[in-house]
C-alpha positions, 0 to 999 in steps of 0.5 A: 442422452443430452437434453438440450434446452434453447428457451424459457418456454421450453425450460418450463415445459421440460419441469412440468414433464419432470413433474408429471413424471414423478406424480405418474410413478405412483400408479406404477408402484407393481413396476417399482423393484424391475424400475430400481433395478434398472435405475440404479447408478453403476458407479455408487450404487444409488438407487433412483425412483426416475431415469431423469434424476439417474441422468441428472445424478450422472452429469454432477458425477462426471462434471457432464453439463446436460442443460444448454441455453441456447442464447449465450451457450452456457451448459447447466447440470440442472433444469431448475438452474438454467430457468433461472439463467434464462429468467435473468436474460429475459429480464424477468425480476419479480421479487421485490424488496420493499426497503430500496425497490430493487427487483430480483429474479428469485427469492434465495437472492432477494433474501440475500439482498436483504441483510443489507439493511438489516443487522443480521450476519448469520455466518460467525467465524469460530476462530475470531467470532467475527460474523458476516453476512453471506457465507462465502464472504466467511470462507474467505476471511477464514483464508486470513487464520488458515494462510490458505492462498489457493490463487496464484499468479502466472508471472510471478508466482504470488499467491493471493486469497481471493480471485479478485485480489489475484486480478488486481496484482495481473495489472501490476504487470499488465500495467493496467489502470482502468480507473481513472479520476476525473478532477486530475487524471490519475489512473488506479489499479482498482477501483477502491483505490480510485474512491479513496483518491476521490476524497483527496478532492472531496476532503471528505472525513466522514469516519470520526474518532469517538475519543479525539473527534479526528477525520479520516476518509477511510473506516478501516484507517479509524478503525487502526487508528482507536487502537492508538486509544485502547493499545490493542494489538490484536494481530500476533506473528507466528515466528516471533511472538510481536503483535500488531494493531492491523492485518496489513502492518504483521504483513509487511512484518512477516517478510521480514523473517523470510527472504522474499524480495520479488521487486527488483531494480532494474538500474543498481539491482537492489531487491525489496519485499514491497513494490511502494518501496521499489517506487521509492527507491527508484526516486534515488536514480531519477532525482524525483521531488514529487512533495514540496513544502508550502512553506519554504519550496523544499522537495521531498521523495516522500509524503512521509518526509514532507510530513516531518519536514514541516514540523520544522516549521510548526515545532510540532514535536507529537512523540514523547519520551514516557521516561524523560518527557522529551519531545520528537518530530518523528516516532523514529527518533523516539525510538533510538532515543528510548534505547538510551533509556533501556540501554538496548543496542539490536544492531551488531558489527558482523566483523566485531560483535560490537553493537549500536543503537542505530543502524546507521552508527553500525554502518559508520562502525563497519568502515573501520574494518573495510577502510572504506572512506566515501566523503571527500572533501572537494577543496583539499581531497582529503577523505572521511568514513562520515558525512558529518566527519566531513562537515566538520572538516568543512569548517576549518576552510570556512573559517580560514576563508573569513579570516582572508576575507577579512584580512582583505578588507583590512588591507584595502582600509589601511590604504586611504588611496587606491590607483586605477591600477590595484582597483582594477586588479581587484575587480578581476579577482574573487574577492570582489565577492566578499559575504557582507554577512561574515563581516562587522556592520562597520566592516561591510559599511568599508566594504560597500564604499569599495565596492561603489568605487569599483562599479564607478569603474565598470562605468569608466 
């Protein structure tokens, strides 16, 4: 039988009668062995004193919801969880706390509620020790040491620790942005994202590095950031033994010992493990410069090369070489620079076995055996395996045309007369736009003479 219950009224009647139930079973103790005979769970076997607690058992059994209410139509197991419910609707909020005066409908949530302003993290995690404050926030940290990712997308198949995470990831196909920023109107996926962004306005830093007193808007960045003091690396990949100061960076790392590639693009094809990384790319195809130097104006795709770039202009060079001492502008840099040092070459030709320091060098290298020759030069067509191979070829045309320029200037020195004639010739010729800084002061003063003559000239 179903009970349904439509009011709060009700819902408290039908708990006094559960009540009354259980306190008149004790005048009926003669009819106690016929009641546990007929009361007895078919399924189990378990043995109830009254038949509600057999109905009440039977519905957690077969999932059956007996209890509905009657105002948003939800369906409960138990009678004491939809009072609840309907208190709540009701706006019944009784319990207070005393710290903030927030009001809450039962005392399990105002204790709940109540870890927030105190220290107290009842629930340790046995394999870290790290403690939480409700047990469910335990559960899905300990998701991060199991790899259980027990939610997956429908699109794409991805699979995520935490519903909340999964929703989150639906918006990358939905596109949606719900969160939107009201300085500048930028829209986030979530709303982190947006509280973060908010402090790009603010400028607010109120997480401070103990040791070096440096700002940062986000705790968990500080937090990243004290291991660059302590030299702790606490997170260890599983395949290859490396370890790593943050969650997030042995991620990014762990794709790279699989062959996971979900984010393609749709113009050349090229897969990458990470949708930033796509949203770069994407900048090769568009010509995007989104990050301009304050400096001298010059964009970049990127912050992280707007960041480099302007030590140029500051000569700030923060990593250094423990061996040499020598400076970088870019920890990159640093680290093939180091490989001189260690004499460590990771970068091997498929085709030779040879190996390189860079990846770039090895690149370069593999031409050879393809014959492949993308540089052109595009005044005389001749081709090169690299681009500085080019450069330096660029030079001798460079240097060939100040010898002409200048044999020019000579030439029109040597003549102390010039007729209308030859000025005119001049004049229509490319050479009336010689580079003065090519020249000798004495020959761009020349220079100058012969051009004021030729704008005398243009005004004939």
């Amino acid at each position: 039988m179903k009970w349904t219950i439509v009011n709060q009224t009700e819902a408290r009647s039908s708990i006094t009668a559960l009540n009354d139930a259980q306190n008149s079973s004790s005048e009926n103790q003669s009819n106690t062995n016929t009641d546990k005979k007929s009361l007895k769970c078919h399924v189990c076997g378990k043995v109830f004193k009254l038949k509600p607690q057999m109905t009440l058992h039977n519905g957690f059994r077969t999932g059956e919801s007996l209890y509905l209410c009657k105002t948003c139509g939800k369906r409960f197991n138990q009678k004491g969880i939809l009072l609840e419910h309907v208190t709540i609707q009701a706006g019944q909020k009784s319990h207070l706390c005393k710290t903030c005066g927030k009001m809450f409908s039962n005392t399990s949530l105002l204790n709940r509620h109540k870890r927030i302003h105190s220290s107290e993290k009842p629930y340790p995690c046995e394999t870290c020790g790290k403690s939480f404050r409700y047990n469910d926030h335990l559960k899905v940290h300990v998701r991060i040491h199991t790899g259980e990712k027990p939610y997956s997308c429908k699109t794409c198949s991805k699979r995520f620790s935490t519903s909340s995470s999964l929703k989150i990831h639906t918006r990358l196909h939905s596109g949606e942005k719900p969160y939107s920023c009201k300085a500048c109107g930028k829209s986030f996926r979530c709303r982190n994202h947006l509280v973060l962004h908010m402090k790009i306005h603010t400028d607010e830093k109120p997480h401070l590095c103990n040791a070096c007193e440096k700002g940062f808007s986000r705790k968990d960045t500080l937090l990243e950031h004290m291991r660059i003091h302590t030299s702790e690396n606490p997170y260890r990949c599983k395949t290859c033994g490396k370890h790593f100061s943050n969650s997030l960076a042995l991620r990014r790392h762990t794709k790279i010992h699989s062959s996971e590639k979900s984010y393609s693009c749709k113009t050349c094809g090229n897969s990458f493990r990470r949708n930033s990384h796509l949203a770069v790319h994407m900048r090769t195809h568009t010509g995007e410069k989104p990050y301009s130097c304050e400096t001298c104006g010059k964009g970049f795709s990127t912050t992280s090369s707007l960041k480099i770039h302007t030590r140029l202009h500051s000569g700030e060079k923060p990593y250094s070489c423990k061996t040499c001492g020598k400076s970088f502008r870019c920890s990159d840099h640093l680290v093939v620079h180091v490989r001189t040092h260690t004499g460590e070459k990771p970068h091997l030709c498929n085709t030779c076995g040879k190996g390189f320091n860079q990846k770039g060098a090895m690149l370069d290298h593999t031409k050879i055996h393809s014959g492949e020759k993308p540089y052109s030069c595009k005044t005389c067509g001749k081709c090169f395996r690299r681009n500085d191979h080019l450069n330096f070829h660029m030079k001798t045309h460079l240097y060939t045309m100040k010898q002409q320029k200048t044999h020019v200037v000579y030439n029109i020195r040597m003549q102390p007369m010039f007729d209308k004639n030859k000025l005119n010739s001049l004049k229509e010729s490319k050479l009336k736009f010689i580079c003065i800084l090519m020249l000798s002061p004495h020959e761009a003063g020349s220079l100058s003479e012969i051009l004021r003559e030729l704008a005398w000239l243009d005004a004939r």
